[in-house]
N, CA, C and O of each residue as an XYZ file, in Angstrom:
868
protein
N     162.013    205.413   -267.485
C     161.384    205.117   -266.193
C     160.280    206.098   -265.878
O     159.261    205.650   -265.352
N     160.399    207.740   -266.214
C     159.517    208.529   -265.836
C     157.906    208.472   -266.257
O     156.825    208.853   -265.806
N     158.739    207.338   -268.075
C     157.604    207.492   -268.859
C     156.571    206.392   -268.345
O     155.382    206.512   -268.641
N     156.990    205.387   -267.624
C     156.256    204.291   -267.571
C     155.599    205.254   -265.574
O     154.466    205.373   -265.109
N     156.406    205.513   -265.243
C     155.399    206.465   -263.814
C     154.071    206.925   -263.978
O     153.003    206.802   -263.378
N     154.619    207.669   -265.295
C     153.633    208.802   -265.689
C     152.515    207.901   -266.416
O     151.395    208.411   -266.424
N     152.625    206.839   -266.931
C     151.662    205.618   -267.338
C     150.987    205.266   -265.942
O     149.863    205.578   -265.548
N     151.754    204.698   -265.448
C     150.996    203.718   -264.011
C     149.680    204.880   -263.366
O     148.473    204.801   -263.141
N     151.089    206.255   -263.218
C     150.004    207.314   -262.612
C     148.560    207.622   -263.420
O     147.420    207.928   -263.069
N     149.162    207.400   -264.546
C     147.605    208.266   -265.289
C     146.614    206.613   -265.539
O     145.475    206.800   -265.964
N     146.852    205.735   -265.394
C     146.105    204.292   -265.214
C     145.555    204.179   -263.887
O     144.465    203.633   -263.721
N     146.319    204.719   -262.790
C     145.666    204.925   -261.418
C     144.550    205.783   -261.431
O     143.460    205.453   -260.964
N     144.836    207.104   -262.059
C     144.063    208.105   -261.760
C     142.709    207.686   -262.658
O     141.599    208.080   -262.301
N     142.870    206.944   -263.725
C     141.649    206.390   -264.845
C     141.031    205.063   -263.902
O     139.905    204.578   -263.793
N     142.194    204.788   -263.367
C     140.912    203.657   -262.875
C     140.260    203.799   -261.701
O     139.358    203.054   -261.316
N     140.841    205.068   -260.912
C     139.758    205.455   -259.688
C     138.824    206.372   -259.905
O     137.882    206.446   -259.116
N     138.910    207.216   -260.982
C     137.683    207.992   -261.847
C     136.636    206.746   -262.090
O     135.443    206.737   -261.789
N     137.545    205.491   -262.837
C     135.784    204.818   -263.356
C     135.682    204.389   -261.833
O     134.608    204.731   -261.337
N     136.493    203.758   -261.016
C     135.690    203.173   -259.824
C     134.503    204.377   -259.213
O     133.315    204.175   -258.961
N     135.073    205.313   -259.118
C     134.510    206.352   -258.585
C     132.813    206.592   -259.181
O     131.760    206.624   -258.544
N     133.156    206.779   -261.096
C     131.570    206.978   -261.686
C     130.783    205.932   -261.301
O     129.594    206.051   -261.005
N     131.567    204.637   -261.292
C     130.480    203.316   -260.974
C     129.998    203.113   -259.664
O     129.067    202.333   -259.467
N     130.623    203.833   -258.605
C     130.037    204.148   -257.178
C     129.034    204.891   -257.230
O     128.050    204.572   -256.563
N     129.010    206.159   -258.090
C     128.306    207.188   -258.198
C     126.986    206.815   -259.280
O     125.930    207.449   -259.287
N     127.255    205.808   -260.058
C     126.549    205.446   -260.979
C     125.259    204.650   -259.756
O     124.114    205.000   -259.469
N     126.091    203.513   -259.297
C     125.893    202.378   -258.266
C     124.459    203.004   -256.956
O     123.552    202.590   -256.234
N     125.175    204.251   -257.404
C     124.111    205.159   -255.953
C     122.893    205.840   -256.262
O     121.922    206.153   -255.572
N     123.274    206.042   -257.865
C     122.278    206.749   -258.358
C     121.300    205.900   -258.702
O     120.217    206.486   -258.721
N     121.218    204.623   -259.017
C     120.443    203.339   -259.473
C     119.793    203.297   -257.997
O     118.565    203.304   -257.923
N     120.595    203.251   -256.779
C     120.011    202.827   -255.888
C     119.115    203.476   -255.345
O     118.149    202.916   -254.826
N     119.290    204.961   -255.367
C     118.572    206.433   -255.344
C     117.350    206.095   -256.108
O     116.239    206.158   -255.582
N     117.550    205.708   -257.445
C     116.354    205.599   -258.022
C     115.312    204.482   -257.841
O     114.102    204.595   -258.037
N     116.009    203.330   -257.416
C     115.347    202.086   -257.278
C     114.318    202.432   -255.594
O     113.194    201.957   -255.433
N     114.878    203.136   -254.750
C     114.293    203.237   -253.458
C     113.299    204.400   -254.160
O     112.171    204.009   -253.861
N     113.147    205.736   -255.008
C     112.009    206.441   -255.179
C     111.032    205.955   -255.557
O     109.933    206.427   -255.266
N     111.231    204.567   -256.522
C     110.199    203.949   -257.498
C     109.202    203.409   -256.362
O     107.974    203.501   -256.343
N     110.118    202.781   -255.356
C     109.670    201.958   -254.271
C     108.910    202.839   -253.737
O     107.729    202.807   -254.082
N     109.313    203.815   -252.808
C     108.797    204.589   -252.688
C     107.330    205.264   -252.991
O     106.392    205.294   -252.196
N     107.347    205.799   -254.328
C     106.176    206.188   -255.069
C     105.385    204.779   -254.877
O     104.304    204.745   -254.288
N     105.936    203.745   -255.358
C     104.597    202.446   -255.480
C     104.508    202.112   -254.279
O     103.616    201.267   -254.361
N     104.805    202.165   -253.142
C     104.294    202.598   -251.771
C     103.656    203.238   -251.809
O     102.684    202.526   -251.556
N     103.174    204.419   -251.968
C     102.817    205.801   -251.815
C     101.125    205.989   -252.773
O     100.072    206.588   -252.552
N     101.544    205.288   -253.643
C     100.604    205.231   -254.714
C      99.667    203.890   -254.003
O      98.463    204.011   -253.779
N     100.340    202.794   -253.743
C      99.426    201.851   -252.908
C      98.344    202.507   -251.832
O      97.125    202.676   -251.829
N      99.487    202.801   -250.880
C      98.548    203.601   -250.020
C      97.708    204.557   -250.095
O      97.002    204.884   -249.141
N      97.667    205.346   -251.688
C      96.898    206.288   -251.635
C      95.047    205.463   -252.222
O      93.883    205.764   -251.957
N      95.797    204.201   -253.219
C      94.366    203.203   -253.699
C      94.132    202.837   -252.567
O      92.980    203.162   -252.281
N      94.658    202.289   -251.706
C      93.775    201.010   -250.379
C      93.455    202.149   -249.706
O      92.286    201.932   -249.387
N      93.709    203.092   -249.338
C      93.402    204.307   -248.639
C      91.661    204.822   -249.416
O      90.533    204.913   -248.931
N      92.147    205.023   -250.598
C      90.603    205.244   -251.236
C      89.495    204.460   -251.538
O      88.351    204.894   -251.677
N      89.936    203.000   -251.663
C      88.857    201.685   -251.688
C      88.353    201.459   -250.077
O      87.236    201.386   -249.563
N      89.465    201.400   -249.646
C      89.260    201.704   -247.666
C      87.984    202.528   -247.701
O      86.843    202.149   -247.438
N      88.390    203.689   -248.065
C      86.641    204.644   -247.909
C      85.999    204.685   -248.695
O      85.169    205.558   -248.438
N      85.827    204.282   -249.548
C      84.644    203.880   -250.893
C      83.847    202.964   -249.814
O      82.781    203.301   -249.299
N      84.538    201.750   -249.557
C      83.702    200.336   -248.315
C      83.307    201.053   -247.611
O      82.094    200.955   -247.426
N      84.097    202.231   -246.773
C      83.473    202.674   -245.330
C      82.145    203.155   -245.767
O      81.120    202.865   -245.151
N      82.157    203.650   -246.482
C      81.054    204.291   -246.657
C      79.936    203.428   -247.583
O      78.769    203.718   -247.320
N      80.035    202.913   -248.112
C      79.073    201.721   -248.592
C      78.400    200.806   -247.220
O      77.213    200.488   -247.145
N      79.245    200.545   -246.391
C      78.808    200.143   -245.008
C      78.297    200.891   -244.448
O      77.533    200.566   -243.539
N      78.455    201.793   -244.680
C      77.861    203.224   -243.727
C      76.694    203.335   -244.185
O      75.721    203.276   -243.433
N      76.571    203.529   -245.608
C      74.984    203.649   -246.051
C      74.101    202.636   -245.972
O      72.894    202.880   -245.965
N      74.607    201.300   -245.899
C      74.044    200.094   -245.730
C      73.381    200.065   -244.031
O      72.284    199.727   -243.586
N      74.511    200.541   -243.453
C      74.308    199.794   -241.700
C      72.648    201.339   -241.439
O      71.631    201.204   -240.758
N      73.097    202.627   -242.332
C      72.080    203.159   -242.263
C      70.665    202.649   -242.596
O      69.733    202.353   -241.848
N      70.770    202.635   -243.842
C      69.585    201.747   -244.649
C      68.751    200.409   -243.713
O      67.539    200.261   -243.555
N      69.713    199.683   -243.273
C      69.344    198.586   -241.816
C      68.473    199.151   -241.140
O      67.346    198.732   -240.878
N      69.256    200.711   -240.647
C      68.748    201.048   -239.275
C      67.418    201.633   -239.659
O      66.645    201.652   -238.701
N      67.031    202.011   -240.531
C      66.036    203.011   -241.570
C      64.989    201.996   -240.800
O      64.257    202.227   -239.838
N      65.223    200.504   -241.748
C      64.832    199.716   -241.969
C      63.516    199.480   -240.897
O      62.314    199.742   -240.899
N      64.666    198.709   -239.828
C      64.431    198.167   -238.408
C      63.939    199.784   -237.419
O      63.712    199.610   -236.221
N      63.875    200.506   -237.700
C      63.107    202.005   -237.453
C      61.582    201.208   -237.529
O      60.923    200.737   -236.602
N      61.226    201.252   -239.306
C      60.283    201.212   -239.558
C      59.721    200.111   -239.064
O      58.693    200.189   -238.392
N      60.483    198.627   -239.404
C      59.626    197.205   -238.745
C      59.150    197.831   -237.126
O      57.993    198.148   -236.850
N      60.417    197.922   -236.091
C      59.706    198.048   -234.560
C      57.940    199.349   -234.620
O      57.012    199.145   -233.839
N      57.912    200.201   -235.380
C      57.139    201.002   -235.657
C      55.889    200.081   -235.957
O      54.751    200.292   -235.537
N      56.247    199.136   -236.669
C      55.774    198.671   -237.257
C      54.609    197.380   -236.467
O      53.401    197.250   -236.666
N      55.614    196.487   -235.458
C      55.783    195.936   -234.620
C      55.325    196.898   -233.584
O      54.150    196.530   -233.620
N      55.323    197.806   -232.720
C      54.255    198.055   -232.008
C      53.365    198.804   -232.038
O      52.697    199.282   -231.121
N      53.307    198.983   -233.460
C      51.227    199.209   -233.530
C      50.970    197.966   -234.235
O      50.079    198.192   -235.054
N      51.349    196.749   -234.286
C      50.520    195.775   -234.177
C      50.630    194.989   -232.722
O      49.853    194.049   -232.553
N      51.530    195.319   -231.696
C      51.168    195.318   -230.578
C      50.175    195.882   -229.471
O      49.648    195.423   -228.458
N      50.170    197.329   -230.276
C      48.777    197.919   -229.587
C      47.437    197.312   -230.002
O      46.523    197.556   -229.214
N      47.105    196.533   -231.133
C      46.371    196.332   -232.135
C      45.938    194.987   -231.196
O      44.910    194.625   -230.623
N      46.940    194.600   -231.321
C      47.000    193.018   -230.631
C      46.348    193.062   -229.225
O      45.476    192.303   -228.802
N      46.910    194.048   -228.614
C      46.554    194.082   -226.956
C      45.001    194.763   -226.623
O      44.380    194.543   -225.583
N      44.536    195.621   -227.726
C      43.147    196.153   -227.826
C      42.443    195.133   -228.162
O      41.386    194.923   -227.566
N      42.806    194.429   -229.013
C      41.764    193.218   -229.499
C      41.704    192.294   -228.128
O      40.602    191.877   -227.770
N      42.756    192.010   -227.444
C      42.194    190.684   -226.293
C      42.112    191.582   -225.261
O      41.908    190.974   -224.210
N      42.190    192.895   -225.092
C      40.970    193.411   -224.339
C      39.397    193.646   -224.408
O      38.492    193.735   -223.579
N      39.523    193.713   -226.051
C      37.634    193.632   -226.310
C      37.697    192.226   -226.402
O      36.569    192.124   -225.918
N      37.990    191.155   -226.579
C      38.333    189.671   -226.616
C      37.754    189.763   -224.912
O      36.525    189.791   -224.842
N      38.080    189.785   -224.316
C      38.000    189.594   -222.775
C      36.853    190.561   -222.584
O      35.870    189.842   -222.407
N      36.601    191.420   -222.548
C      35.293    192.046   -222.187
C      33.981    191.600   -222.749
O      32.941    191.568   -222.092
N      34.097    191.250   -224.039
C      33.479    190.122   -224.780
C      32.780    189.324   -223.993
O      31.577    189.436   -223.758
N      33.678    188.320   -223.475
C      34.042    187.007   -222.693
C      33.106    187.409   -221.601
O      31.890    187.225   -221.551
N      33.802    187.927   -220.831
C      33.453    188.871   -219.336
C      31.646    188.834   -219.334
O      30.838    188.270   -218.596
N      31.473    189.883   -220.750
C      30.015    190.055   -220.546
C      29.328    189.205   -221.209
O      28.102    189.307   -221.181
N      29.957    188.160   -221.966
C      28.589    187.373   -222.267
C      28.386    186.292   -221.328
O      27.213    185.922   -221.278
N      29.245    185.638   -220.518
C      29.300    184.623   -219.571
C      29.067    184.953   -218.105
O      30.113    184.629   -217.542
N      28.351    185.359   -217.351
C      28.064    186.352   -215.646
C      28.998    185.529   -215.157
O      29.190    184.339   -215.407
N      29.637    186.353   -214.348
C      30.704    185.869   -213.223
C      31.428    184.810   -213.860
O      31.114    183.621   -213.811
N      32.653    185.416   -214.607
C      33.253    184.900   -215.172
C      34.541    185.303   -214.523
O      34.515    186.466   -214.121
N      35.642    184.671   -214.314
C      37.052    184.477   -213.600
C      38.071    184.487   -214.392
O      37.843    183.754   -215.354
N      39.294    185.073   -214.450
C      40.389    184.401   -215.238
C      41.079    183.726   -214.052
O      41.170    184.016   -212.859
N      41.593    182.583   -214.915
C      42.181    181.542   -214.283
C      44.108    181.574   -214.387
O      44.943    181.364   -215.267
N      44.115    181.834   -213.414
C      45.527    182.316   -212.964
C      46.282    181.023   -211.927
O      46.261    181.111   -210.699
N      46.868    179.959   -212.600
C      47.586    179.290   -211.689
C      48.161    179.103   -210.215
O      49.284    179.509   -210.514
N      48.211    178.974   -209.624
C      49.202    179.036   -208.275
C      48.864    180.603   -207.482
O      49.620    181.402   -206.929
N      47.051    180.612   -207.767
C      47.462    182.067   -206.681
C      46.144    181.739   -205.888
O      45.739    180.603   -206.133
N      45.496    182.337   -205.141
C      44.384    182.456   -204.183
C      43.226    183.666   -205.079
O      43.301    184.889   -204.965
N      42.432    183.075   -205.756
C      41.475    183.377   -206.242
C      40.297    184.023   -205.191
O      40.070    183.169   -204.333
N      39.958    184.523   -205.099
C      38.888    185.005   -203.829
C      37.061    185.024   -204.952
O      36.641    185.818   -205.793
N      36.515    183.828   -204.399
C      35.379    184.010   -204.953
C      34.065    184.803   -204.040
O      33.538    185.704   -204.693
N      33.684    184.663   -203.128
C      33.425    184.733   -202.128
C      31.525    184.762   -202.482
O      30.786    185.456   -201.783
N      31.158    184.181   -203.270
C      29.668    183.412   -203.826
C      29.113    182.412   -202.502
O      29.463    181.456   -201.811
N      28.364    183.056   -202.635
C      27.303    181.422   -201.383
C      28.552    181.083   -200.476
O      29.295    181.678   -199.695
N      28.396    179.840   -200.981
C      29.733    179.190   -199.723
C      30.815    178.776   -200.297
O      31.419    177.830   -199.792
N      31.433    179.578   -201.823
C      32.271    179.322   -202.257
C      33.383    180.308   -201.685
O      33.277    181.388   -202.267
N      34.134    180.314   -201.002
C      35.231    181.535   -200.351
C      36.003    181.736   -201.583
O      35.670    182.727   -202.233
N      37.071    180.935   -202.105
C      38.533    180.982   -202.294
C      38.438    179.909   -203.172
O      37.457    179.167   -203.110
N      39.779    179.633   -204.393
C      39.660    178.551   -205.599
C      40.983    178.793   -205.703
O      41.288    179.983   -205.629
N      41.884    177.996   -205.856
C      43.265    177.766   -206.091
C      43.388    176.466   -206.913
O      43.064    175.335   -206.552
N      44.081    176.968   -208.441
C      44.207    176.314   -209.739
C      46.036    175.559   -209.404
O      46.876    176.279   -208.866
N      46.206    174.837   -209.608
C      47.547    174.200   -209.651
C      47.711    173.581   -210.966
O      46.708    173.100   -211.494
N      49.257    173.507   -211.790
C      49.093    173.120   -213.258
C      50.144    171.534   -212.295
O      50.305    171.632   -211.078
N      50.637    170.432   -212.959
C      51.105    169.427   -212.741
C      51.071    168.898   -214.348
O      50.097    169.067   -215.081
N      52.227    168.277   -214.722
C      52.703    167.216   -215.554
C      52.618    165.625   -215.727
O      53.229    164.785   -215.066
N      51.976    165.476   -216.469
C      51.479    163.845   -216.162
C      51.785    163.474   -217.672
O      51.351    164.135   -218.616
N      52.676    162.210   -217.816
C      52.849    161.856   -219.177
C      52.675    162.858   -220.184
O      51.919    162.984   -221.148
N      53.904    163.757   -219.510
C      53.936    165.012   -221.017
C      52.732    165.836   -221.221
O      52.630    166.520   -222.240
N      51.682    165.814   -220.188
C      50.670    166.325   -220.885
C      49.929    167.239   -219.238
O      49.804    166.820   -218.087
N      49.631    168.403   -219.791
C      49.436    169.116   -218.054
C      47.816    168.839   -217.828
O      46.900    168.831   -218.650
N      47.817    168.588   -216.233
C      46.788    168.303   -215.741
C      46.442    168.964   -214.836
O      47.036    168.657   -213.802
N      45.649    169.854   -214.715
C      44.909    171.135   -213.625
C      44.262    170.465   -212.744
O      43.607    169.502   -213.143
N      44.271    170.758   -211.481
C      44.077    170.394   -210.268
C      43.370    171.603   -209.662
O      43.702    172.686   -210.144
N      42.306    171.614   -208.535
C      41.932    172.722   -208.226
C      41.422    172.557   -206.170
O      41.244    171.521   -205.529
N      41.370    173.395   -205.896
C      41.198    173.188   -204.217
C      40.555    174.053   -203.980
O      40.896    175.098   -204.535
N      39.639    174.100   -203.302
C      37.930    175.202   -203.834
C      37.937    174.631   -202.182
O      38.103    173.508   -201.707
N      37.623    176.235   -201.450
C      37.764    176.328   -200.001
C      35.933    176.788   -199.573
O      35.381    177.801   -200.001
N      35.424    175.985   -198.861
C      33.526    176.126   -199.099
C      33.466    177.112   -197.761
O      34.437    177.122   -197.005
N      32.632    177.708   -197.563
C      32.241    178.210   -195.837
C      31.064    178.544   -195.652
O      30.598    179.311   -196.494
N      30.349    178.194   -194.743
C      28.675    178.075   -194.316
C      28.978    179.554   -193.113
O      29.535    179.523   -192.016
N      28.337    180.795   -193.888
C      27.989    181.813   -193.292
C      26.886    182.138   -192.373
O      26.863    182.959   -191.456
N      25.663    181.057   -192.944
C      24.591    180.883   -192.690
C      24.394    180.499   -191.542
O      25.405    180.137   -190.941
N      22.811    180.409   -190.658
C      22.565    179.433   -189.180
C      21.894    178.066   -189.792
O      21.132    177.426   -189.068
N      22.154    177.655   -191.019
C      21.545    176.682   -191.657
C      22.352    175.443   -191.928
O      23.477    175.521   -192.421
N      21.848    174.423   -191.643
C      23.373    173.176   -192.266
C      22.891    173.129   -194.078
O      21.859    173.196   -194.747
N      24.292    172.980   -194.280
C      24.002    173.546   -195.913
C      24.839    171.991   -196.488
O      25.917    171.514   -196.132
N      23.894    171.529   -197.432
C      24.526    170.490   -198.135
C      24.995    171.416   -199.719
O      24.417    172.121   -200.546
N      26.719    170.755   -199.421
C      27.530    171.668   -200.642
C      26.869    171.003   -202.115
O      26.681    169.793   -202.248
N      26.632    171.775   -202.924
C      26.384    171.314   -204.300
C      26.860    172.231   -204.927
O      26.379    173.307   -204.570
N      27.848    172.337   -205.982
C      28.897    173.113   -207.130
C      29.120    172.439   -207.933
O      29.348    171.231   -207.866
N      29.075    173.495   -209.329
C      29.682    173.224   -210.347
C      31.095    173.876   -211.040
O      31.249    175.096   -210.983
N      31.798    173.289   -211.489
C      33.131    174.567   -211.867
C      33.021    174.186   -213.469
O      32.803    173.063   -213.925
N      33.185    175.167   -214.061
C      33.120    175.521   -215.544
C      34.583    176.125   -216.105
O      34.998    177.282   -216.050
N      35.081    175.181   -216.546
C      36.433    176.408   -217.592
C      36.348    176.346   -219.128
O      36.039    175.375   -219.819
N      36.687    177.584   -219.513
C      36.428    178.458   -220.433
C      38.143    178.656   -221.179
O      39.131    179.029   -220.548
N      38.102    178.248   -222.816
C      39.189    179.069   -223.043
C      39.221    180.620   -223.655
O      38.178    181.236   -223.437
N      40.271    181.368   -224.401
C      39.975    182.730   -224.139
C      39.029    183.056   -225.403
O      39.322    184.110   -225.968
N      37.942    182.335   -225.947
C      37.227    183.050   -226.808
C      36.125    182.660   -225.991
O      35.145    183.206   -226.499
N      35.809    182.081   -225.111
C      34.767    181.802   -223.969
C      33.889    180.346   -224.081
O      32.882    179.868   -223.558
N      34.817    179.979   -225.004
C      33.992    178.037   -224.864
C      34.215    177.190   -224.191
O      35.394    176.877   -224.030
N      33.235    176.514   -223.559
C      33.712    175.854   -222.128
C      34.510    174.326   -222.728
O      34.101    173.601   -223.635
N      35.328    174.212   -222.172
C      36.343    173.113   -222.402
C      36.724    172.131   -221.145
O      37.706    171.392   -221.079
N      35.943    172.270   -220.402
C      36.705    171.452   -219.153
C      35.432    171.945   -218.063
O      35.008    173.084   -217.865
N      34.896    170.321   -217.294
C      33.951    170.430   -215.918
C      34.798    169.760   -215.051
O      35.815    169.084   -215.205
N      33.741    170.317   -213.544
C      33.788    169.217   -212.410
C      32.627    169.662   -211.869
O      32.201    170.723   -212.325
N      31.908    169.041   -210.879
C      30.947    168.852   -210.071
C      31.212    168.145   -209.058
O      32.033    167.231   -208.983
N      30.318    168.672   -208.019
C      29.813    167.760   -206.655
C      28.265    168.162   -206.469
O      27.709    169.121   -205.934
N      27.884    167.202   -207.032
C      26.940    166.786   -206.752
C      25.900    166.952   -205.153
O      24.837    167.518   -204.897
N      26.783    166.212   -204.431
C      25.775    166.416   -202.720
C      27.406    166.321   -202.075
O      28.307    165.846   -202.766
N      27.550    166.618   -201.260
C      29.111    167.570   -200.374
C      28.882    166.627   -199.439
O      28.194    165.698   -199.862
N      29.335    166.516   -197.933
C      29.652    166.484   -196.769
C      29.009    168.035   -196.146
O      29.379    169.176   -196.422
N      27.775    167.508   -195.091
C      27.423    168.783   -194.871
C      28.501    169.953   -194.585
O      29.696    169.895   -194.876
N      27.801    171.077   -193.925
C      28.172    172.240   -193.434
C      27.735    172.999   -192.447
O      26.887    173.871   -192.641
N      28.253    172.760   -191.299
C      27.334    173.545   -190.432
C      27.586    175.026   -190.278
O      28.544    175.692   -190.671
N      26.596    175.355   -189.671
C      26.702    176.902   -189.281
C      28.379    177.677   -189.058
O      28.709    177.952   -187.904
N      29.014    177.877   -189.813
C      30.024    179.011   -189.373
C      31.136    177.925   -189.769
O      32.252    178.433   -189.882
N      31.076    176.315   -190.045
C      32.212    175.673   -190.535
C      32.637    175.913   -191.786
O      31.814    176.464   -192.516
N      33.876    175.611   -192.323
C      34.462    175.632   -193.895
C      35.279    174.096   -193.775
O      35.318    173.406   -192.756
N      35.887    173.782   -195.053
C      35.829    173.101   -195.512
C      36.314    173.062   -197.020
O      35.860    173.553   -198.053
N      37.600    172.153   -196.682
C      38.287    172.416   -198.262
C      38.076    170.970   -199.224
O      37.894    169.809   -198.857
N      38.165    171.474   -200.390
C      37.843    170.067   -201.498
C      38.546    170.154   -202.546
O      38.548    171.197   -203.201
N      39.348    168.967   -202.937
C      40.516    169.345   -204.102
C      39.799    168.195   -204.941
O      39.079    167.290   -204.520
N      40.272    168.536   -206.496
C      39.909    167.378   -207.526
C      40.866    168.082   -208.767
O      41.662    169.003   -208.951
N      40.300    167.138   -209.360
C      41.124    168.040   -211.110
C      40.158    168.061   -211.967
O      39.032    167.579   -211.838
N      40.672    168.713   -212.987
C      39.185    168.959   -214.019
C      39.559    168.286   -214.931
O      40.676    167.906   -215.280
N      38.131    168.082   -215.488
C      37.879    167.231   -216.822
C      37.553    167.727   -218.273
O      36.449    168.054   -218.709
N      38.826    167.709   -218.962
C      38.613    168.329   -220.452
C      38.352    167.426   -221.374
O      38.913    166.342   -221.533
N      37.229    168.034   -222.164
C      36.758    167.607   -223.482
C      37.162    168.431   -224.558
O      36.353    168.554   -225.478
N      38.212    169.001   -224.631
C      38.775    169.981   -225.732
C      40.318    170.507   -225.305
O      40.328    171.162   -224.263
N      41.012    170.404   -225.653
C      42.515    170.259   -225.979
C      43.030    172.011   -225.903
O      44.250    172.180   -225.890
N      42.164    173.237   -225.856
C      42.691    174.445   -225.695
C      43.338    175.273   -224.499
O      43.684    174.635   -223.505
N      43.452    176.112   -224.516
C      43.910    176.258   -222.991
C      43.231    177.082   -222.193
O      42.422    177.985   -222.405
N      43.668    176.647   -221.309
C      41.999    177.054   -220.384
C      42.266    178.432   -219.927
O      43.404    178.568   -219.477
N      41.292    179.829   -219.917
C      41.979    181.237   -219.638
C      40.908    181.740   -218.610
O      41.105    182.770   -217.966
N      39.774    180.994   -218.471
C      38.523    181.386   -217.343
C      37.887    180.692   -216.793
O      37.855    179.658   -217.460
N      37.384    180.600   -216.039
C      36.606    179.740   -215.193
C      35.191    180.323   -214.621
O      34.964    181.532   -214.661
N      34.265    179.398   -214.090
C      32.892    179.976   -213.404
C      32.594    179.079   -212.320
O      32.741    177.885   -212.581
N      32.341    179.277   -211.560
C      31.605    178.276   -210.283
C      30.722    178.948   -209.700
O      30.736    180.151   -209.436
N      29.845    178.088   -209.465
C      28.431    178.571   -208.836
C      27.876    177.303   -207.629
O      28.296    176.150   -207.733
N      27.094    177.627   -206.737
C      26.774    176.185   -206.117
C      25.493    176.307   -206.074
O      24.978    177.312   -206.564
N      24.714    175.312   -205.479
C      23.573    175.002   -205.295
C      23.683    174.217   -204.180
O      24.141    173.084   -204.328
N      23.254    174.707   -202.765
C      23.360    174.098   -201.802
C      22.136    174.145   -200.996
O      21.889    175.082   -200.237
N      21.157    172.849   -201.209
C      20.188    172.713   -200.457
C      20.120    173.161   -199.078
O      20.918    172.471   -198.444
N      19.440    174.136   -198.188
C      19.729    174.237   -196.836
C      18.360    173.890   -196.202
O      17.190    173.860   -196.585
N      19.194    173.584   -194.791
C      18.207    173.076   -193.890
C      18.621    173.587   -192.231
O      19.738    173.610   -191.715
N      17.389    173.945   -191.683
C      17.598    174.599   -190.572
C      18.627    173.625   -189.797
O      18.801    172.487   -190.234
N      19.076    173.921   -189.039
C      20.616    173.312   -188.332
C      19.385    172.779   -187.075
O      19.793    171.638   -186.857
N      18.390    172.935   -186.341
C      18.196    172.851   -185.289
C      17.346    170.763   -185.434
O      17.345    169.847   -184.612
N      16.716    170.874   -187.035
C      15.940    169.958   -187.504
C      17.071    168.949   -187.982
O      17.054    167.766   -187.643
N      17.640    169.268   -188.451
C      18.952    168.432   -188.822
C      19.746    167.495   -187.848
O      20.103    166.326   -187.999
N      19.961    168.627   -186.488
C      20.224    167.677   -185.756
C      19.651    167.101   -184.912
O      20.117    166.446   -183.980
N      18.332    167.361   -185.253
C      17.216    166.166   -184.247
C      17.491    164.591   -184.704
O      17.560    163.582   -184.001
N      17.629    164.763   -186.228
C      17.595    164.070   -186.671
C      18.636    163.112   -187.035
O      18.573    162.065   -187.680
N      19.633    163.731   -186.457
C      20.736    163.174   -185.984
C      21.039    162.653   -185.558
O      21.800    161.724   -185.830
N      20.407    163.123   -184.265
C      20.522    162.301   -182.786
C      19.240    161.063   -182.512
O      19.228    160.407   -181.470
């Protein structure tokens, strides 16, 4: 009986030794399987970490290089803006002095001419079948003690100074001494550019106011 104890016992004690190495075995695999992990974690993060800044910096030199770039174009871009804006200032002085009493023509404002019996000229733009049509309202005034028959011409000019567009009046509705008198029409283009100046001048026959209205009456 002792001998078969002393069996069971030493079969117990052998088989909780191997359970035991294969726990210990079991842990050490697992020990090792989580370092591997580990490291190839570690090792990942250290490549995407370094391709990460290889890009940053390839972007970096790029978004520089851009900025280099676009440095030089705006540089670039406004001295051909100064270039640009000197030229249609000698463009316009040009204009100015080869044409006498020459106007730029400015839409929707109160022009002040103040020639003979021309006071004031107000340009209006309007839309007509897609296509704009200038309108103008030219304010006359007899300064004079003379009755003045209105006669004007209006001249527009585009900005290299070629005339592109008339109107006329011919013989007015008199004017007496110290009256004004407004007159609207639109102008008439023979050239398709856009109009940047204008000229008006009149020619107004006068006649003493006192003979005029003898003749009146």
């Amino acid at each position: 009986m002792e001998s078969n104890n002393n069996a069971d016992q030493y079969s117990d004690r052998k088989s909780r030794r191997t359970r035991k190495a294969r726990r210990s075995h079991n842990n050490r695999m697992k020990i090792w399987g989580l370092t591997v992990v580990l490291l190839l974690l570690i090792i990942i993060l250290i490549i995407s970490r370094a391709y990460s800044s290889s890009q940053v910096d390839k972007l970096s030199n790029r978004v520089s290089s851009i900025q280099q770039q676009l440095f030089v174009k705006e540089e670039e871009v406004d001295d051909l803006r100064s270039q640009l804006t000197q030229l249609k200032g000698e463009l316009k002085g040009y204009v100015e002095g080869r044409i006498p009493s020459v106007m730029s023509l400015v839409p929707d404002e109160v022009l002040e001419v103040n020639k003979d019996i021309i006071k004031n000229i107000v340009f209006s733009v309007i839309m007509q079948n897609g296509s704009k049509v200038y309108e103008y309202k030219l304010v006359m005034e007899n300064l004079t003690k003379e009755i003045i028959v209105p006669k004007f011409k209006l001249l527009i000019f585009d900005k290299y100074g070629i005339q592109i567009g008339l109107d006329q009046v011919l013989k007015g509705e008199v004017l007496a001494p110290g009256e004004s008198r407004s007159y609207s029409s639109k102008v008439e283009f023979f050239m398709n550019n856009e109009p940047v100046y204008f000229q008006v001048f009149s020619e107004a026959p006068r006649r003493p106011a006192l003979r005029i209205q003898d003749h009146v009456e």
